[in-house]
N, C-alpha and C positions, 0 to 999 in steps of 0.2 A: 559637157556632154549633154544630148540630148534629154530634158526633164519629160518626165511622162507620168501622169494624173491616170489614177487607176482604181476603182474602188475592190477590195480581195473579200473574200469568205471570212475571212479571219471575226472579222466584225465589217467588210468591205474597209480595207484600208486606200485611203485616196493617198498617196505613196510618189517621192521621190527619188530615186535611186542613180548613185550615180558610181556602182559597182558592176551593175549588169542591166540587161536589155530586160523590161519586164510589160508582161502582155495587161492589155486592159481587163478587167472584169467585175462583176457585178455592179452592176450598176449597184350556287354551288349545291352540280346533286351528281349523285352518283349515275343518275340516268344518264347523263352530260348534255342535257338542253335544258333550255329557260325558258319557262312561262312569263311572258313580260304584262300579262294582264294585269290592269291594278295598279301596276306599275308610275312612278313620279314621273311623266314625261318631262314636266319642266324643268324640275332640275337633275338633269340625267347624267350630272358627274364630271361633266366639262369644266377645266381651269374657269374661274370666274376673276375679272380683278378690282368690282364693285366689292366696298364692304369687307376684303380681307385682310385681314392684321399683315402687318407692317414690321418684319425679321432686320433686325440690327444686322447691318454689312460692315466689314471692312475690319473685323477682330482678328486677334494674331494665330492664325493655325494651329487648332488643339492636337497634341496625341492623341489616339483612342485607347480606353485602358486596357493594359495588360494582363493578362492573369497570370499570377504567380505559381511558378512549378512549388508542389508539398513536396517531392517526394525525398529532396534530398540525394538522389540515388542515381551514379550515373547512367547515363542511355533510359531514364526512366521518368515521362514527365505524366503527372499526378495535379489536377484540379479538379474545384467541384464549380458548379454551371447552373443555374434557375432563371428560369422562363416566370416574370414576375411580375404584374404590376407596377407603373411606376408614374413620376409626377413630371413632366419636364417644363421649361418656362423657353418658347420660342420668340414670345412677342412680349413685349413690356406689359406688364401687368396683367398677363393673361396663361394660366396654368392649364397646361394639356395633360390632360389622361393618355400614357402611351403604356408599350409593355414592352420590355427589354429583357436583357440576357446579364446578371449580375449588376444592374441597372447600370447598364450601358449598351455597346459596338464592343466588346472588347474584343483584342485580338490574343487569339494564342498561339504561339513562338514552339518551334520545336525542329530537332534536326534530323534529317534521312539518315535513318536506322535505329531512329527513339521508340520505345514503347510507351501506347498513349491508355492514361486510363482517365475515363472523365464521371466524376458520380453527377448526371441531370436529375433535377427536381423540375414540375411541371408544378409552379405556383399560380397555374392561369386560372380562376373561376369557370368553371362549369363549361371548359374546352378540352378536349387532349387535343396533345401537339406531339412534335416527335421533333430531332435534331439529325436533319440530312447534311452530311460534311458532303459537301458538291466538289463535285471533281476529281475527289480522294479516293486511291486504291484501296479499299477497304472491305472488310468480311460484310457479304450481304446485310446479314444479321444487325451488325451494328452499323447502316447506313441510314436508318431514321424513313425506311419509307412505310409509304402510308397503309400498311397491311398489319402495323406493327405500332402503335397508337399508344402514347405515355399517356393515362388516362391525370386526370385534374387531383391534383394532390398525392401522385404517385412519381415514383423515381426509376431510372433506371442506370446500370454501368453501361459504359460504353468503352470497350478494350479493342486495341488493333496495335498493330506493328508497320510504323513507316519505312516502304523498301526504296532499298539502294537507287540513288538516281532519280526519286521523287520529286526534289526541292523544287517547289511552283506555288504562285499565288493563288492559296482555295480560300473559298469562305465555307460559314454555315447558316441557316437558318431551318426555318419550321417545313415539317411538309405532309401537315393530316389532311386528307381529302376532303373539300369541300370549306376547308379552314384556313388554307394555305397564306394566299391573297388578303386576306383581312390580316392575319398575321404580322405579313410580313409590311405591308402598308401599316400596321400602327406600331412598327418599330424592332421586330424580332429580325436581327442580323450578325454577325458576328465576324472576325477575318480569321483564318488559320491560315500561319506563311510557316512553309516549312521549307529550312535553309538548307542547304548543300554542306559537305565536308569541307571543301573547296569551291570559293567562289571566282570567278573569273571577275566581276565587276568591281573595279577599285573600290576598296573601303570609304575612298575619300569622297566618293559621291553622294555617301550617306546612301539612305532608304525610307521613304518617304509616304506612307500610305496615302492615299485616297479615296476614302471610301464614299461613293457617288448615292444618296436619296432622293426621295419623293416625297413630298407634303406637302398634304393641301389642308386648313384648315380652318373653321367657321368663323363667325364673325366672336364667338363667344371663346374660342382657342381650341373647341375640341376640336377634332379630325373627327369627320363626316363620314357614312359608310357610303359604299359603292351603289352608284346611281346606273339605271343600264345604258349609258354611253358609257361606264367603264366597264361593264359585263363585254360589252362589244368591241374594244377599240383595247381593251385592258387600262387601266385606275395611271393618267399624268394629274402628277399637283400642279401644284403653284407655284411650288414653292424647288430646286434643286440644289440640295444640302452638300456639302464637302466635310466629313466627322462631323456634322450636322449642326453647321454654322453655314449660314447665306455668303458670298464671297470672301473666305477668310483669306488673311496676306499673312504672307513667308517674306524675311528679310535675307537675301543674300549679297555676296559683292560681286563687283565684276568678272566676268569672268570663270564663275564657278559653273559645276557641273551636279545636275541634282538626280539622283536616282528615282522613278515616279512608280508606284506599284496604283493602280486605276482599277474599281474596283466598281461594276454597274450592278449596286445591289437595288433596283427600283422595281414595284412590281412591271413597267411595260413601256415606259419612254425609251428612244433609241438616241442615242447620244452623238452626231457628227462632231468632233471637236477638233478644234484647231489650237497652237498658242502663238499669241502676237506678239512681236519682237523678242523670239526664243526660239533656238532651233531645236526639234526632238528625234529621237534615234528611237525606232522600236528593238528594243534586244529581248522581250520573251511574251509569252501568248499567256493561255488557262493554264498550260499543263507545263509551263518552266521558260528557261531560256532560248531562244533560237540557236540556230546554229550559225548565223552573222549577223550584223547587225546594221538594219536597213534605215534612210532617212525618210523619215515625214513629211509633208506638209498638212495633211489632216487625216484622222482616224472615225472611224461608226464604229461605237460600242453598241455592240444589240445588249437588251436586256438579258444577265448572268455571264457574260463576259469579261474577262481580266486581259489588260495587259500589262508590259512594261516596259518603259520609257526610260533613256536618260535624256536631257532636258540642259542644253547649255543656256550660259545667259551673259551673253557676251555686249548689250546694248543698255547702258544705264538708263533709269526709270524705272516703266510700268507694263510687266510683262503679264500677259492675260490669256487664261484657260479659259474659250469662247464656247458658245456653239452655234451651227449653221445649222441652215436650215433641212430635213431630211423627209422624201415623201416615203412612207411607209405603208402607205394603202388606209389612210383614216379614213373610218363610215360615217356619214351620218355627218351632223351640223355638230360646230366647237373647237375644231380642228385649234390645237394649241399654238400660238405663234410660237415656234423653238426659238427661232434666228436671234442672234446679238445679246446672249444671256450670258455674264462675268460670273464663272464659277468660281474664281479660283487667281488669283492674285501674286504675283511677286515684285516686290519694288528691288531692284536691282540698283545699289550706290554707284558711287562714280571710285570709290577705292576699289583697288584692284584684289582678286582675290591668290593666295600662292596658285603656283602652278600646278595644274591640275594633271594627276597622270591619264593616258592616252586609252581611248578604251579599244579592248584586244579585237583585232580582226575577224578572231575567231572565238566564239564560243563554248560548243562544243559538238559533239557526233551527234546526230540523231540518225539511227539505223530506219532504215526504208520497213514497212511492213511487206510479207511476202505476198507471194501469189495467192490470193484468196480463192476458198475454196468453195464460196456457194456468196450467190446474190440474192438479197434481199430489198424491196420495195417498198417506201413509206410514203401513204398520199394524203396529204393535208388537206382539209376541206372546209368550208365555215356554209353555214346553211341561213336563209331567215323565210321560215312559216309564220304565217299568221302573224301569233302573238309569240313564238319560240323563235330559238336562237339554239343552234346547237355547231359544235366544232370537235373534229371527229377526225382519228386518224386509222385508214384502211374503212371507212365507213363505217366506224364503228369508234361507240362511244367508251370512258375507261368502264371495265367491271374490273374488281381487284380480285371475284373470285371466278374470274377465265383468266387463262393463259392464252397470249396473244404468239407469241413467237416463244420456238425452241435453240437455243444455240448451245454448243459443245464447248467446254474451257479448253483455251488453248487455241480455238480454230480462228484462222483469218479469214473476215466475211468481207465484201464490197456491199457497204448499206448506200441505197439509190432514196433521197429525202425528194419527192416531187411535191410543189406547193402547187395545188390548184387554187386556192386560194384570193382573195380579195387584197390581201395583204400581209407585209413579214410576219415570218414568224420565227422564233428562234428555238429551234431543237437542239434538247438536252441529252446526252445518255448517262443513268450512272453507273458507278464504280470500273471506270477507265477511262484511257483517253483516246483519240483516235485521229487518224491525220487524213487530210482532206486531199483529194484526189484531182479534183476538176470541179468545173458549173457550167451548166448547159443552160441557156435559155434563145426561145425565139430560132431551135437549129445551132446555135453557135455552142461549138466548144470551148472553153479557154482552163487551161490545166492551173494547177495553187502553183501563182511565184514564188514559193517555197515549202521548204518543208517544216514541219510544227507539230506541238502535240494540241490537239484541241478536247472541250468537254460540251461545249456549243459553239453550234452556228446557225448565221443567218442565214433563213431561207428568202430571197424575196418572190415575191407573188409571180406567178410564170415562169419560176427556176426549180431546176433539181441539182440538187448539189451531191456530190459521190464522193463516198470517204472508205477507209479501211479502218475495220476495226477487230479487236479481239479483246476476250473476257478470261481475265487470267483465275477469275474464283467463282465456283459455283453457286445456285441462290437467285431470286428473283430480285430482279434488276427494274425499273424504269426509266421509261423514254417517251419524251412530253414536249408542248411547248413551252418556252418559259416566260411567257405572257402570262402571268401566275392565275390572273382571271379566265385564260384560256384553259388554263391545265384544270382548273378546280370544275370548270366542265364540262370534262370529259376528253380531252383535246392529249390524251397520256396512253400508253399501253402497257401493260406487263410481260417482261423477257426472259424465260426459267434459263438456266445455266446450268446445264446438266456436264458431270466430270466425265 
């Protein structure tokens, strides 16, 4: 059948399909600008590759740790969580100050319809931070946004109940305003996968996280703070980690089929990836599984992005998670060469592996959202005065004591994301998911080849992208870029959720 190269919304997936006809498409202050006076011009934050330590490649694929449920108690999972100081060793003989979550990525495991309770301690020196679970259907209250600030040596609970039909790959990380981005650049991340009752994806393909970083760091091993090429362009290292190891390798045999959960926790790289002699299947998005399951040739993960892949490997050797090259709208001089960087590794034997069962046609339902009942407009802007910088949505910067929009629980709205903009950007909402409508750019319409739950997407520069959405719990919500240096300012709004 005819093959057709497509980039989607999803993250723009450049897509093979050979089930159906699919159309082309898409190609820190609270004031929210920046003083850049005074500022280091020369060294403004741009990958440098004079002088940077030298990460050991080619080690065997770590786990990231798990946290173990206390509670004993069915339907009831129970951990405790700290934001803490920590020492990690990325280059030989060279010790990084970073700040992690139980000093790791760890990820927490739980199933749709667990009660979750988690006690966070904020062990960070003289920061509050707060813990936003991204993506997750959850009570305003306990979604970590920046109104609500775990101050430096204080704790807080964190209680929800995961519903029916949830199961999707979320993370967490930090989200105090103005802090966010340093944060999460020196290491605050974490996965939370929560499983289904029933999975439709053979056991036998395993499940496999990857969790995707950024780091850049000095010649001395610390990690360097943000230069204003990353205030503008948002913070690429140098360096793109997998469980935060340089191109770690997995060993499978022929044949086998690997379940891949891909996980763009970076503060602002966009990731085009391909894998070389391995073919991959997307079967689910942010917000869970699809509803079939479409073939690859290559994916753009925007920045807070998830998907999932299963990943045959039917070619013995050396199969390889690359990346291509992707124009995003970079400003300004340092532009990162992406193209031809080996994330990610699998050496495939020549023994055969057993026969792998077949994966299902179908996935499952996803119900269409209804006729919306009120439109909404979001217009993305990036500004540069003088010596300011500022990024601003509906022309206005975040204040977290205005209210930017009202919406009703329960109601479906058609939200309209217009990027005037110089460059992508990837819009967040939380506490739901929402599915993507269409994208418009240059006059052209082209509708989503399919249907999905999303919690971001990519806007690119001269598109508006339309999506359906609805807020099932009252409570003030945010909706931001997730160019983490964008959001921190000002580039975010706040959304009351009135019952």
């Amino acid at each position: 059948m005819h093959r057709r190269t497509f980039l989607t919304g999803i993250a723009g997936l450049a897509v093979t399909s050979s089930v159906t006809a699919l159309v082309a498409i898409e190609k820190s202050n609270s004031a929210g600008n920046m003083n850049m006076a005074g500022m280091d011009m020369g060294d403004a934050g741009s990958p440098r590759a004079e002088g940077m330590p030298v990460l050991p490649e080619g080690q065997p694929l770590r786990e990231l740790p798990r946290l173990a449920n206390q509670s004993g108690e069915a339907g009831l999972f129970r951990t405790s969580l700290a934001a803490e100081p920590a020492t990690l060793r990325f280059a030989e003989g060279l010790d990084t100050p970073v700040l992690l979550y139980n000093r790791g990525n760890p990820v927490i495991e739980a199933r749709e319809g667990d009660r979750i309770e988690i006690d966070f301690t904020n062990g960070i020196p003289d920061q509050p931070t707060t813990v936003h679970w991204h993506g997750m259907p959850v009570p305003a209250e306990q979604d970590g946004n920046p109104m609500a600030p775990v101050a430096a040596g204080a704790s807080q609970r964190f209680t929800f109940d995961l519903p029916q039909a949830s199961a999707a790959p979320y993370w967490f990380h930090p989200h105090p305003h103005g802090h966010t981005a340093e944060q999460v650049y020196r290491g605050l991340a974490g996965i939370f996968l929560v499983k289904p009752k029933n999975d439709p994806i053979p056991a036998e393909y395993g499940d496999t996280i990857l969790m995707l970083t950024d780091l850049r760091l000095a010649a001395d091993g610390s990690i360097p703070e943000n230069g204003m090429m990353d205030h503008m362009n948002g913070r690429v290292g140098d360096h793109v980690l997998v469980n935060g190891q340089k191109n770690p390798v997995l060993a499978v045999a022929k044949g086998e089929k690997r379940r891949l959960r891909l996980f763009n926790a970076t503060n602002a790289r966009f990731l085009r990836l391909s894998f070389e002699n391995a073919s991959m299947v997307l079967i689910g998005t942010d917000g869970g599984l699809l509803e079939a399951p479409l073939a690859l040739d290559e994916l753009l993960l925007a920045p807070a992005e998830r998907v999932e892949l299963v990943v045959a490997f039917d070619q013995p050797g050396s199969a390889r998670l690359t990346t291509l090259d992707y124009e995003r709208g970079w400003m300004g001089p340092g532009k990162p060469d992406e193209a031809g960087m080996s994330l990610f590794t699998v050496n495939v034997s020549d023994k055969p592996a057993p026969v792998m069962p077949v994966l299902p046609a179908r996935l499952r339902q996803i119900a269409p959202l209804p006729t919306p009942v009120k439109t909404r407009r979001f217009v993305l802007t990036e500004s540069m005065s003088g010596m300011s910088m500022a990024f601003q949505i509906n022309g206005a910067s975040f204040d977290m004591n205005r209210i930017d929009e009202v919406m009703k629980t329960g109601d479906v709205e058609l939200w309209e994301i217009v990027n005037k903009a110089d460059m992508d950007h990837p819009f967040h909402v939380h506490g739901t998911q929402f599915q993507i409508v269409e994208y418009e750019k240059d006059g052209k319409i082209t509708k989503a080849p399919y249907r999905s739950w999303k919690d971001t997407v990519n806007v690119v520069s001269g598109q508006t992208v339309r999506f359906l959405i609805r807020q099932d719990m009252p409570g003030q919500r945010m909706y931001h870029c997730h160019i983490l240096e964008h959001e921190d300012l000002g580039m975010m709004g706040l959304l009351e959720v009135r019952a």
